[in-house]
MARKEVEX-580162 format. One record per residue (C-alpha): residue number from 1; residue in one letter; chain; x, y, z. Coordinates in steps of 0.5 Angstrom, whole numbers. Each point is the difference from the previous one (the first is absolute). Layout:
+------+-------+--------+-------+-------+-------+
! miro ! marro ! drenti !     x !     y !     z !
+------+-------+--------+-------+-------+-------+
!  NUM !     a !      A !     X !     Y !     Z !
...
+------+-------+--------+-------+-------+-------+
This chain:
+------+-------+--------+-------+-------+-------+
! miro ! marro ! drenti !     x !     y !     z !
+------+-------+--------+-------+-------+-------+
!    1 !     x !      A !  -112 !   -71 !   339 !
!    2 !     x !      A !    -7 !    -3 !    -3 !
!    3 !     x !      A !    -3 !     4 !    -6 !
!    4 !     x !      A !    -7 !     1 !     3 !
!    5 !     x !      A !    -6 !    -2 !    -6 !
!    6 !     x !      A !    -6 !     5 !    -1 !
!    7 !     x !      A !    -6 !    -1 !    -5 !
!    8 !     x !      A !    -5 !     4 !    -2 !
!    9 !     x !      A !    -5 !     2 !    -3 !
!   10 !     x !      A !     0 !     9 !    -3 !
!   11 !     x !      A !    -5 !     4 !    -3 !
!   12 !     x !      A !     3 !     7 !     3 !
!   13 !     x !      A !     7 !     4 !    -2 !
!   14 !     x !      A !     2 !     0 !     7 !
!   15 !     x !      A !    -1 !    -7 !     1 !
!   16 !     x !      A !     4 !    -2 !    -6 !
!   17 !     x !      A !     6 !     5 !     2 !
!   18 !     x !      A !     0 !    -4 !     6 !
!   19 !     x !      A !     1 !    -6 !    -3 !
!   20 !     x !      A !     5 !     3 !    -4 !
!   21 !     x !      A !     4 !     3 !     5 !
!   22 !     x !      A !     0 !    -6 !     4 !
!   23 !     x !      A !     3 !    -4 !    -6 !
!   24 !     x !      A !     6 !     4 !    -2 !
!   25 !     x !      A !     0 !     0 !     7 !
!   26 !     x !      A !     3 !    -7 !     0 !
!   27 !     x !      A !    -7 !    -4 !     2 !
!   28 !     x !      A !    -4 !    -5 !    -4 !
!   29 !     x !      A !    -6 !     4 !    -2 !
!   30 !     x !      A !    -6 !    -1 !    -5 !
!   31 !     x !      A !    -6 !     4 !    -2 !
!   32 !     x !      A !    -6 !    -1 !    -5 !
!   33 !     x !      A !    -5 !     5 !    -3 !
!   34 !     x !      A !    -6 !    -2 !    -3 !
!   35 !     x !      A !    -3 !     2 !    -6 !
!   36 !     x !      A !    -5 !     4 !     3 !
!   37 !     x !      A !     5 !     3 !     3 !
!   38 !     x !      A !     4 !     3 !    -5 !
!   39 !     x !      A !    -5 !     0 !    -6 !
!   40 !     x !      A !    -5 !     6 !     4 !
!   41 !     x !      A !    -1 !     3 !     6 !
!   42 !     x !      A !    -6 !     2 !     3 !
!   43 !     x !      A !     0 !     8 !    -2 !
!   44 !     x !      A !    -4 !     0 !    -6 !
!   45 !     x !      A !    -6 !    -5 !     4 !
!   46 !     x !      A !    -6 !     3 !     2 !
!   47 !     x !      A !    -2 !     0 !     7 !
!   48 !     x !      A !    -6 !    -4 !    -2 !
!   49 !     x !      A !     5 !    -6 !    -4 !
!   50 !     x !      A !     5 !    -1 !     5 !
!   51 !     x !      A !    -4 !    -6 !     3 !
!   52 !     x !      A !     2 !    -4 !    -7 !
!   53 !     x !      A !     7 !     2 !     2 !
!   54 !     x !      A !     1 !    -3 !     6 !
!   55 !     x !      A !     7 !    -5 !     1 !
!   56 !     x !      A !     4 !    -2 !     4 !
!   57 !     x !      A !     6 !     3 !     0 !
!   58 !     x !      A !    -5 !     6 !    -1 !
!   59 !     x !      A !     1 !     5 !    -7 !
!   60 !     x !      A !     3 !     7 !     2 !
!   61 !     x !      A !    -3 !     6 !    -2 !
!   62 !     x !      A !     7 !     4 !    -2 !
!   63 !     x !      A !     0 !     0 !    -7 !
!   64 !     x !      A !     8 !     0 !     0 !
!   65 !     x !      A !     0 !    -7 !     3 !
!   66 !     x !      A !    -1 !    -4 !    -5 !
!   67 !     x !      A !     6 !     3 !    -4 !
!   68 !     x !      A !     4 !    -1 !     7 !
!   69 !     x !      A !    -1 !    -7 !     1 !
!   70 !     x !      A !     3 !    -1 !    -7 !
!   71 !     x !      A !     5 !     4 !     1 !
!   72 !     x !      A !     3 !    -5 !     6 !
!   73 !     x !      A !    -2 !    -6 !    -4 !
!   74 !     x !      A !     4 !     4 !    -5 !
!   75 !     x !      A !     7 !     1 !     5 !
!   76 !     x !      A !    -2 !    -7 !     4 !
!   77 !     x !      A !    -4 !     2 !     6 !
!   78 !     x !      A !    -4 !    -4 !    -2 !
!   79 !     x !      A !     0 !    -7 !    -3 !
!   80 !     x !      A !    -7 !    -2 !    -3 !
!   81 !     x !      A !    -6 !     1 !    -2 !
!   82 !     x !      A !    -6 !    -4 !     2 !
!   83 !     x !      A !    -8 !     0 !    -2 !
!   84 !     x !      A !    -3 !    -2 !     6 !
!   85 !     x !      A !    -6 !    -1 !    -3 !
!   86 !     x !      A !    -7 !    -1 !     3 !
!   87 !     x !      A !    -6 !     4 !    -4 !
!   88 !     x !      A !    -7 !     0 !     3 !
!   89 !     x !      A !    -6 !     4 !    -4 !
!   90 !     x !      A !    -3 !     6 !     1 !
!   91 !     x !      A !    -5 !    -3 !     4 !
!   92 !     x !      A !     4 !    -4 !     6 !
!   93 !     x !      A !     4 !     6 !     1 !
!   94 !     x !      A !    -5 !     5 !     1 !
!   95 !     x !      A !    -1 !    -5 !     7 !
!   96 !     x !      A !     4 !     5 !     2 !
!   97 !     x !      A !    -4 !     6 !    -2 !
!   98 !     x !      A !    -2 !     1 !     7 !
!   99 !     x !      A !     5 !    -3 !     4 !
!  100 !     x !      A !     7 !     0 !    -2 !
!  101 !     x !      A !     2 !    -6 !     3 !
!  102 !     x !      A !    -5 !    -4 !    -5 !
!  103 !     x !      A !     3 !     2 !    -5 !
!  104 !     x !      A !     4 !    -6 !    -4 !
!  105 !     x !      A !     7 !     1 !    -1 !
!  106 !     x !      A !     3 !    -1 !    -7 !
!  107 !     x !      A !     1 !     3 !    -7 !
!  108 !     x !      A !     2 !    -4 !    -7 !
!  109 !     x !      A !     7 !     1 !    -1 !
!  110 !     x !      A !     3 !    -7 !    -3 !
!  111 !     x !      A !    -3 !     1 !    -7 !
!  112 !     x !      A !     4 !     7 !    -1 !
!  113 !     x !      A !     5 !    -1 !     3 !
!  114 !     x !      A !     6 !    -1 !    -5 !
!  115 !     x !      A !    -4 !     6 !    -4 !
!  116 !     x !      A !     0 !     5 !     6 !
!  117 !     x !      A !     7 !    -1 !     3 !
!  118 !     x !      A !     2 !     1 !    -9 !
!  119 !     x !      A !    -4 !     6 !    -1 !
!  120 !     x !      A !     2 !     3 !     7 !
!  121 !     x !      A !     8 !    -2 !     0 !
!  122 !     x !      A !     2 !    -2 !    -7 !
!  123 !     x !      A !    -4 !     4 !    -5 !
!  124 !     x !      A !     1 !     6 !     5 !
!  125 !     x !      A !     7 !     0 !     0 !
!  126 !     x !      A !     1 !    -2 !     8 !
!  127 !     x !      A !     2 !    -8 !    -2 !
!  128 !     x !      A !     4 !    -4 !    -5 !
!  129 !     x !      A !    -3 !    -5 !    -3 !
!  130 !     x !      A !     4 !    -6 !     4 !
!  131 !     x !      A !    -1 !     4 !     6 !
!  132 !     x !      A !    -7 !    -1 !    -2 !
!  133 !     x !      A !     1 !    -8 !    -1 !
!  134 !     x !      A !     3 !     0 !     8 !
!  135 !     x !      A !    -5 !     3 !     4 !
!  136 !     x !      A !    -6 !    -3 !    -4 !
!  137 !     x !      A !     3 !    -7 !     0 !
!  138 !     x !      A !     7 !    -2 !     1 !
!  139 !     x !      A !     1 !     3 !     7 !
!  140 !     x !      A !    -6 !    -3 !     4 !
!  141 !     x !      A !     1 !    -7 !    -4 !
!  142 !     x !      A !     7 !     1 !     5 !
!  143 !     x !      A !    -3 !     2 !     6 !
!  144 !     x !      A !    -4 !    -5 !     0 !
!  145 !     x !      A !     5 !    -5 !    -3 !
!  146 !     x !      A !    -3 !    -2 !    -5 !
!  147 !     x !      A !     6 !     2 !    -5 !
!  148 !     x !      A !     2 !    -1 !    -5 !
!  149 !     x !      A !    -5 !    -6 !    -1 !
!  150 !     x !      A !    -4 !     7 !    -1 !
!  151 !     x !      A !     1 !     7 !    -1 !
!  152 !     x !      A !     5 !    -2 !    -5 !
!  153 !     x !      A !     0 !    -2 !    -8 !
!  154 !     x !      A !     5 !    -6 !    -1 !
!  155 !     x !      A !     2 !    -7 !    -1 !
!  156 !     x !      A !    -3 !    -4 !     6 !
!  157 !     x !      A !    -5 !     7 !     2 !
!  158 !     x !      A !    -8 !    -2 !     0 !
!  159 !     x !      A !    -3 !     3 !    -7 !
!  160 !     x !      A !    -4 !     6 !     2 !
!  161 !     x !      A !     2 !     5 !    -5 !
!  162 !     x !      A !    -3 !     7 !     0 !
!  163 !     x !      A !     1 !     3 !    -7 !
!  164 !     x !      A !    -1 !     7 !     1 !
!  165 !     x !      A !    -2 !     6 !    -5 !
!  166 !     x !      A !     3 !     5 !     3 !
!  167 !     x !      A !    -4 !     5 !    -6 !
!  168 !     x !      A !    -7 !    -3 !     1 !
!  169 !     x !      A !    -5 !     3 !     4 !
!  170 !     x !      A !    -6 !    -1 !     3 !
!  171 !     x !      A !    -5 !     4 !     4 !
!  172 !     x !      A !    -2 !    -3 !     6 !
!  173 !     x !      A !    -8 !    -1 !     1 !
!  174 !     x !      A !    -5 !    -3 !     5 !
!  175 !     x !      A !    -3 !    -2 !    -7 !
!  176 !     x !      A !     6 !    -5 !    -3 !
!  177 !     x !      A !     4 !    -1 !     5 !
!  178 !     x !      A !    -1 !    -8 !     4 !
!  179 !     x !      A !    -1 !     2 !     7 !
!  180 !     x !      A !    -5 !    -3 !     4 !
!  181 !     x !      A !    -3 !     7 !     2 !
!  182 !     x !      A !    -4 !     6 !    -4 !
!  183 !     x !      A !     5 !     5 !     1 !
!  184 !     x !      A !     8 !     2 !    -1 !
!  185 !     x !      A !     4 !     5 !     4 !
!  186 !     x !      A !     4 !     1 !    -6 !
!  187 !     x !      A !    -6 !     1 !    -4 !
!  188 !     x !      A !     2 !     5 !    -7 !
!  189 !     x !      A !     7 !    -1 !     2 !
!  190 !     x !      A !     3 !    -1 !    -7 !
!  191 !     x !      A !     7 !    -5 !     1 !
!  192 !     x !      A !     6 !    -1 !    -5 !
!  193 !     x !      A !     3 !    -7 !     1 !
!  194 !     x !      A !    -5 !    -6 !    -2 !
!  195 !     x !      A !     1 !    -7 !     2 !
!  196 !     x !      A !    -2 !    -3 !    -7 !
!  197 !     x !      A !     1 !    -8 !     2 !
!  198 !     x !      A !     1 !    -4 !     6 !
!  199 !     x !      A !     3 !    -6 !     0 !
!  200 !     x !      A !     0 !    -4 !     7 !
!  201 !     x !      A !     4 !    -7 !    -1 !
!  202 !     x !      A !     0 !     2 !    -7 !
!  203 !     x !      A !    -8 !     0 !    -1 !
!  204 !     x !      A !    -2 !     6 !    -3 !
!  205 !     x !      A !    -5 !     3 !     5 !
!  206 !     x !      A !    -1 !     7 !    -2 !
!  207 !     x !      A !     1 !     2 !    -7 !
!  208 !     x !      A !    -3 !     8 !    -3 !
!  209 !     x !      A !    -3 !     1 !     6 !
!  210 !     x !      A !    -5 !    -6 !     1 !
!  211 !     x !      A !     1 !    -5 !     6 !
!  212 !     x !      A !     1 !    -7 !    -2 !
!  213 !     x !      A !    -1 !    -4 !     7 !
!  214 !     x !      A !    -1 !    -8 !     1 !
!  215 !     x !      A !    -1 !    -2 !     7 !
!  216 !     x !      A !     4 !    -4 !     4 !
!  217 !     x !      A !     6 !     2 !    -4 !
!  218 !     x !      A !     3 !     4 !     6 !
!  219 !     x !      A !     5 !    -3 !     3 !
!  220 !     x !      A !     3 !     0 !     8 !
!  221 !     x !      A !     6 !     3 !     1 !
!  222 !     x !      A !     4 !    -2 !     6 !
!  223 !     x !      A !     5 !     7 !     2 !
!  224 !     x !      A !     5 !    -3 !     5 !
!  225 !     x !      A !     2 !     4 !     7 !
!  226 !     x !      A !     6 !     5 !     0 !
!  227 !     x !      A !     1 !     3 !    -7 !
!  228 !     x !      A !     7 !     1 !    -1 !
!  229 !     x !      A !    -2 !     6 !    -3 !
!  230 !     x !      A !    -2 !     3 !     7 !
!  231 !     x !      A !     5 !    -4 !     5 !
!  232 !     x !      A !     6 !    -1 !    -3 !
!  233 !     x !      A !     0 !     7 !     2 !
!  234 !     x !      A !    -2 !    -1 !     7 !
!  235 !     x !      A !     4 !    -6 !     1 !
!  236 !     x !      A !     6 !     4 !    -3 !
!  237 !     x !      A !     2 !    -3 !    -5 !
!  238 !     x !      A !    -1 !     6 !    -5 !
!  239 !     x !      A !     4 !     6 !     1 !
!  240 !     x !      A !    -4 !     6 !     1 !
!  241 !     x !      A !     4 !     6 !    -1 !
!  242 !     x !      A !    -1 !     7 !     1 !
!  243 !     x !      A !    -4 !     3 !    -5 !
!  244 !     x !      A !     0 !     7 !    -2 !
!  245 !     x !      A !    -7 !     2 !    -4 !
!  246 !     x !      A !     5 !     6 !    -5 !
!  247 !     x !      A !     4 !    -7 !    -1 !
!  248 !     x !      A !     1 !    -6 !    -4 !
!  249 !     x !      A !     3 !    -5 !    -5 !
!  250 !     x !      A !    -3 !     3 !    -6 !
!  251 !     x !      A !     1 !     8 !     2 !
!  252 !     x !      A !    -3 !     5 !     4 !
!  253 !     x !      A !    -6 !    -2 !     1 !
!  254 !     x !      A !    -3 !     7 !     3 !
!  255 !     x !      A !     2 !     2 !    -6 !
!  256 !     x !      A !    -5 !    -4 !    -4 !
!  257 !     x !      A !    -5 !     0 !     6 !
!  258 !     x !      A !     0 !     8 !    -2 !
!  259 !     x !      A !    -1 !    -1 !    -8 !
!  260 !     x !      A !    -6 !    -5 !     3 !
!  261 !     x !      A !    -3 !     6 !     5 !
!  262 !     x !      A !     1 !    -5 !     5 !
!  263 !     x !      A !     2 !     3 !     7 !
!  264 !     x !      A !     5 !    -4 !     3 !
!  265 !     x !      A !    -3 !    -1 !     9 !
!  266 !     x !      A !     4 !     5 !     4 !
!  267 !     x !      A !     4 !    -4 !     5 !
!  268 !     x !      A !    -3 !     0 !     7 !
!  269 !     x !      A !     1 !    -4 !     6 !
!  270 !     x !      A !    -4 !    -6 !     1 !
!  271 !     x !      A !    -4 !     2 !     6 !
!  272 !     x !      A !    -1 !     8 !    -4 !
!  273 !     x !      A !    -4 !    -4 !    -6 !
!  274 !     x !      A !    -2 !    -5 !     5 !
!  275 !     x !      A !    -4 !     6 !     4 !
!  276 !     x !      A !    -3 !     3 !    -6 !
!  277 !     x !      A !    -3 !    -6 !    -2 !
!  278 !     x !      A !    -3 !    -3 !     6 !
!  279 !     x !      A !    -6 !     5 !     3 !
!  280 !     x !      A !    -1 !    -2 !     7 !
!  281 !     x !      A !    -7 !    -2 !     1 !
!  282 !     x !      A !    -3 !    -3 !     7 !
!  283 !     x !      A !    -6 !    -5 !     0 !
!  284 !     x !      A !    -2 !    -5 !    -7 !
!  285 !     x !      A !     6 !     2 !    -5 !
!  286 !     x !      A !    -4 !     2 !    -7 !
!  287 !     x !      A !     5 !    -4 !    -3 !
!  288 !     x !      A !    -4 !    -6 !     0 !
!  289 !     x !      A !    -5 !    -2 !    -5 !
!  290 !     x !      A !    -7 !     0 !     2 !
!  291 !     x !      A !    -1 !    -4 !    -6 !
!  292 !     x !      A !    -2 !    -6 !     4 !
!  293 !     x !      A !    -6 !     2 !     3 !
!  294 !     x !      A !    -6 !    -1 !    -5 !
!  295 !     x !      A !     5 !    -3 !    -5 !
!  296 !     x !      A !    -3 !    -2 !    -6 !
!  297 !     x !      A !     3 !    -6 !    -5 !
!  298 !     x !      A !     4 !     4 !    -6 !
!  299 !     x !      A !     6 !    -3 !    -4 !
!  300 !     x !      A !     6 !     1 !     2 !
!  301 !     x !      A !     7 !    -2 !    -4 !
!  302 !     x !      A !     2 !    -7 !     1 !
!  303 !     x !      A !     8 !     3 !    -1 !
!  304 !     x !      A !    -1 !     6 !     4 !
!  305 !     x !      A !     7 !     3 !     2 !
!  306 !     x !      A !    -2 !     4 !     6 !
!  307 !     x !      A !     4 !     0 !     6 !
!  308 !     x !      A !    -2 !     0 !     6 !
!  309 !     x !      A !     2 !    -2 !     8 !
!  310 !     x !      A !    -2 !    -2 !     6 !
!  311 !     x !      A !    -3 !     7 !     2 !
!  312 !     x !      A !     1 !     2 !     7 !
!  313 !     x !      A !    -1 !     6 !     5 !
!  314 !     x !      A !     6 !     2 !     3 !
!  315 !     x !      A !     0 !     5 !     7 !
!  316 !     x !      A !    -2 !     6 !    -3 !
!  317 !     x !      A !    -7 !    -4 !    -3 !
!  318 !     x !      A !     3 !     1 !    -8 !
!  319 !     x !      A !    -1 !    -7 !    -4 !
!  320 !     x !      A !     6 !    -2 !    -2 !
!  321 !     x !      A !     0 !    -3 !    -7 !
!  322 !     x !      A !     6 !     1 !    -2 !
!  323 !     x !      A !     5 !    -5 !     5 !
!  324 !     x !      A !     7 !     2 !     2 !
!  325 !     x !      A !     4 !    -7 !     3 !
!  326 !     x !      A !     7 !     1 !     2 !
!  327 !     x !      A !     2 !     7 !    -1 !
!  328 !     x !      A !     6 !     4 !     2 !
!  329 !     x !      A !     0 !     0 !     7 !
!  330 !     x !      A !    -3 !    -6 !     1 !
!  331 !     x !      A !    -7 !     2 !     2 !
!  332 !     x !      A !    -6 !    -2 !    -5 !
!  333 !     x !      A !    -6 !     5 !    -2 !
!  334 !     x !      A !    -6 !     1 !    -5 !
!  335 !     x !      A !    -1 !     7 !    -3 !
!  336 !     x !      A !    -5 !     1 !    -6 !
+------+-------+--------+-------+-------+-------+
């Protein structure tokens, strides 16, 4: 049998059980949150704001979702954290004041990254300080096959190195921060966890809060296809046993879940969680961003970590952005 392979990209509580359930169900599945994602919501933002907040995936207005998406990076839901960034100011997001489909889609994200996903997993009790490693370097550098050249400190690795003040803090702030855009959605937010240098090949490239940055010093790297962090499983070359959440090597697991006030998903059928977290919708799926219409230029991360493929319209007019290939039972679906 063929372990079918899914990819996706989470910014709600349902999605990351779904991508959890299918894990420990035996499939290969990966699921990314941003930084937007799990460092605020949307509850505290005036109507009259929310045009600055506008992204792809979209910023949830439940004030628990950020905490619940930490929790399923905390227990392997999910696999990595991303930035996605692409900021635009004030002015070229009110294109959109009149027309929503005009509104150009991106908030910042890359340059609070690793501080947000610190504040809100290490420092908050949810993460450990190597799970924090994982979903912020190593497991995308093995998604994208570049491991261990990155992602990894060792003899041979590439040295680029974070040395990270896990007691220092910073406030974030349109005012110092680098973002090319004249707003933070994270404005006022105090993090603990400051990146004092950064070494990229062993140049120091940011060093007590200020950039030191040289053109032409980036370098190209080639990511060959088929990471064996994701087809060994496929090709079944990699057992995958079944998983019980209550249980591991380590001891039990629900156990430290309950000290971390992490609920562990309730086991459902595939198709239940399948149906909770697909709306059926008739016409254009308000899945798709309208980003494209009215775009203006804006500055995107060179190293996002998004995922993303093909998206489809199955039967029933859903956009399928999430695409299952050889499942039991040997019929191909897509569900969002």
């Amino acid at each position: 049998m063929k372990t079918p392979l899914y990819v996706a990209g989470v910014t709600s509580k349902s999605s990351a059980e779904l991508i959890g359930r299918a894990r420990r169900s035996g499939y290969s599945v990966f699921g990314e949150t941003l930084a937007s994602s799990i460092g605020r919501s949307m509850s505290s933002v005036g109507k009259a704001e929310r045009v600055y907040f506008i992204t792809s995936p979209p910023i949830r207005m439940s004030a628990e979702t950020p905490r619940q998406l930490m929790k399923s990076l905390a227990y392997d839901d999910l696999q990595v954290t991303g930035s996605d960034n692409c900021t635009f100011n004030k002015k070229q997001k009110e294109l959109g004041l009149s027309d929503f489909t005009k509104i150009p889609n991106g908030v910042n994200g890359v340059e609070d990254r690793m501080s947000v996903v610190w504040e809100k997993g290490v420092h908050q009790g949810v993460l450990d300080p190597c799970r924090f490693v994982a979903v912020t370097s190593t497991n995308a550098a093995k998604i994208f096959n570049i491991y261990p050249q990155k992602g990894r400190i060792a003899v041979g690795s590439d040295a680029d190195i974070v040395i990270w003040n896990p007691q220092g803090t910073r406030t974030i702030s349109k005012d110092s921060h680098y973002h090319a855009c004249d707003y933070n959605i994270f404005e006022g937010m105090t993090v603990h966890g400051v990146a004092e240098y950064v070494l990229v090949r062993g140049r120091v490239c940011a060093e007590n809060g200020a950039v030191r940055v040289a053109e032409g010093y980036g370098r190209f790297i080639p990511m060959a296809v088929r990471p064996p962090y994701v087809y060994d499983i496929v090709k079944e070359k990699v057992h995958v046993p079944e998983e019980h959440p209550e249980e591991n090597q380590n001891g039990n697991l629900a156990k430290k879940f309950a000290e971390l006030d992490i609920l562990i998903p309730e086991e459902k059928t595939m198709s239940a969680l399948v149906a909770e977290n697909l709306p059926i919708m008739t016409g254009h799926s308000p899945c798709s961003t309208p980003s494209v219409r009215g775009r203006v230029d804006g500055k995107r991360d060179m190293q996002e970590s998004s995922f993303s493929i093909s998206e489809e319209l199955d039967k029933s007019g859903v956009r399928s952005c999430i695409k299952v290939k050889n499942p039991p039972g040997g019929k191909s679906s897509g569900f969002w």
